[in-house]
N, C-alpha and C positions, 0 to 999 in steps of 0.2 A: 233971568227970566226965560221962562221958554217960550216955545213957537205957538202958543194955542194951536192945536185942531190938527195941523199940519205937516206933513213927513215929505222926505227929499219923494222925487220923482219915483226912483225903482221902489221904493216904501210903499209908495201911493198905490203902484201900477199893481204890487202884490199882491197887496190889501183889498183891492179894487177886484181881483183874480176871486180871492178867498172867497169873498160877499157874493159876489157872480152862482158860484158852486154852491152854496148853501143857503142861498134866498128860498128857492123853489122846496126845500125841506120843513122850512119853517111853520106852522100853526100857532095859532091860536097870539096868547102873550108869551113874549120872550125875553128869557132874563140873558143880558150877553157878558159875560164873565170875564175879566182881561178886556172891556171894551175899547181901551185905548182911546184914539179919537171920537168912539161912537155911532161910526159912522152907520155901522149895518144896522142899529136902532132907528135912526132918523132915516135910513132907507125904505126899512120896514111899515117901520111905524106906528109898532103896539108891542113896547117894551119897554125895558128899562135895562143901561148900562153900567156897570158894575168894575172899577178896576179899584188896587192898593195905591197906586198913581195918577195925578190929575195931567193926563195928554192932553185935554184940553175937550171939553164934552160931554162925561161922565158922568151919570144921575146922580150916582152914588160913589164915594169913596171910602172903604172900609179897612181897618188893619188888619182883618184876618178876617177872609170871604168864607170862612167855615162857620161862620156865627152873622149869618144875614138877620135882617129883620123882617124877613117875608111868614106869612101863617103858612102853614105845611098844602102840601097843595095848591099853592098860589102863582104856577106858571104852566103853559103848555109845551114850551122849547127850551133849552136851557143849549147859549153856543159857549164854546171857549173854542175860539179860533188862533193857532200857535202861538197859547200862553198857555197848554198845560202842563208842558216842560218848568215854568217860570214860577209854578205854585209848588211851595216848601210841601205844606201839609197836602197832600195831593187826596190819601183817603179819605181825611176829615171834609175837605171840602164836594170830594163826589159824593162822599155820608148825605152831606148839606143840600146837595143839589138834587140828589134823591128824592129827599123829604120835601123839597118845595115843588117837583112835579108831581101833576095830577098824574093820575092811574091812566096809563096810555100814554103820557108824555115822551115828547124823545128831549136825548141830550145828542150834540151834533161836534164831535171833534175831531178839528184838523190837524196835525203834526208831519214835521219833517225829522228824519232819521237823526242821530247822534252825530255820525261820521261827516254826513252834511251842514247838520249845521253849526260844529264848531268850524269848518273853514269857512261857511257863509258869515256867519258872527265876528273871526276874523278878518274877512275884505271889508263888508259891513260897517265895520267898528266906527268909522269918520265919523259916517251919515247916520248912522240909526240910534235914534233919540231914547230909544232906552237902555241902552248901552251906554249915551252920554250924559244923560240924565238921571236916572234912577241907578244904575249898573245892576249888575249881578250880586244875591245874595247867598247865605250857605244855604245849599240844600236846594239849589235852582240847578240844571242840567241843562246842557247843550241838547234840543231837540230830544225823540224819545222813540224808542223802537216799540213798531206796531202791535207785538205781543205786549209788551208792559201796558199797552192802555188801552188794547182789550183786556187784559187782567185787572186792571186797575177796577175799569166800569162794572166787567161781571162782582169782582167784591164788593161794588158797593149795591148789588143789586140789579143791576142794569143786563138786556139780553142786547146783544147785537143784532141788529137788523142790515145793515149794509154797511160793506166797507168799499170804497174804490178809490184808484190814485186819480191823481190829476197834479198839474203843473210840470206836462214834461214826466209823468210818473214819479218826481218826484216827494212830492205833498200825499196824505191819505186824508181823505174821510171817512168820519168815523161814526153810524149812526146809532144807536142806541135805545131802549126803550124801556119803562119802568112796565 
């Protein structure tokens, strides 16, 4: 049985970091992708959280987040906060996330580099619950360099509107726009 809801301390304190950076981007309804615990939805408060794993939270749990049940156009933000390394089908699901923002919508993502974060995923490895829980499947990456997911976003449609680091420069955000 798992922890419902809840991650070790430095988990928490991340997580708590990521949400901080990317509340103030946010409008409208927001679908959070990878939602893990949930937390940035219930912080927010006019959304719905989405992961392939029940962390303890989740509106929804889907086997493959590229085949939502939302009607096209049915969100204003769409986040994946360091889970877009961890989506197999990465274009099918930015395809998907396309088509459920409105015209103007942003999509908001966060990533840490390759080289970082397989040693953080290494020291990590104890405490962090999806690593112990769910692990890694084929076709998951250790974090993701910053051209692959602006390439990714422009393919599936998306213009970039802001990128900036934070946590220490190591983390980026990633803002985007239909």
């Amino acid at each position: 049985m798992h922890n419902m809801g809840k991650l070790d301390l430095l988990g928490e304190f991340l997580y708590n970091w990521r949400i901080k950076v990317v509340l103030p981007h946010i409008e409208g309804k927001l679908m959070d992708l990878g939602c893990g615990t949930n937390k940035l939805v219930k912080i927010y408060g006019n959304g719905v959280g989405i992961d392939v794993y029940q962390f303890g939270g989740a509106d929804l749990i889907l086997e493959d987040t590229s085949k939502t049940p939302f009607a096209d156009e049915s969100f204003d933000t769409v986040s994946i906060l360091a889970s877009l390394n961890h989506i197999v089908n990465r274009k099918e699901v930015l395809d998907e996330m396309y088509r459920i923002l409105k015209p103007g919508g942003k999509i908001i993502v966060t990533m840490i580099p390759p080289k970082i974060s397989k040693v953080w995923h290494f020291v990590r490895k104890p405490f962090d619950r999806d690593q112990k829980e769910r692990g890694m499947v084929t076709g998951e990456v250790y974090g993701m360099a910053q051209k692959e997911v602006k390439q990714l976003l422009m393919d599936a449609g998306f213009q970039i509107i802001k990128e900036t680091k934070f946590m220490f420069l190591i983390n980026t955000l990633t803002i985007a726009q239909k």
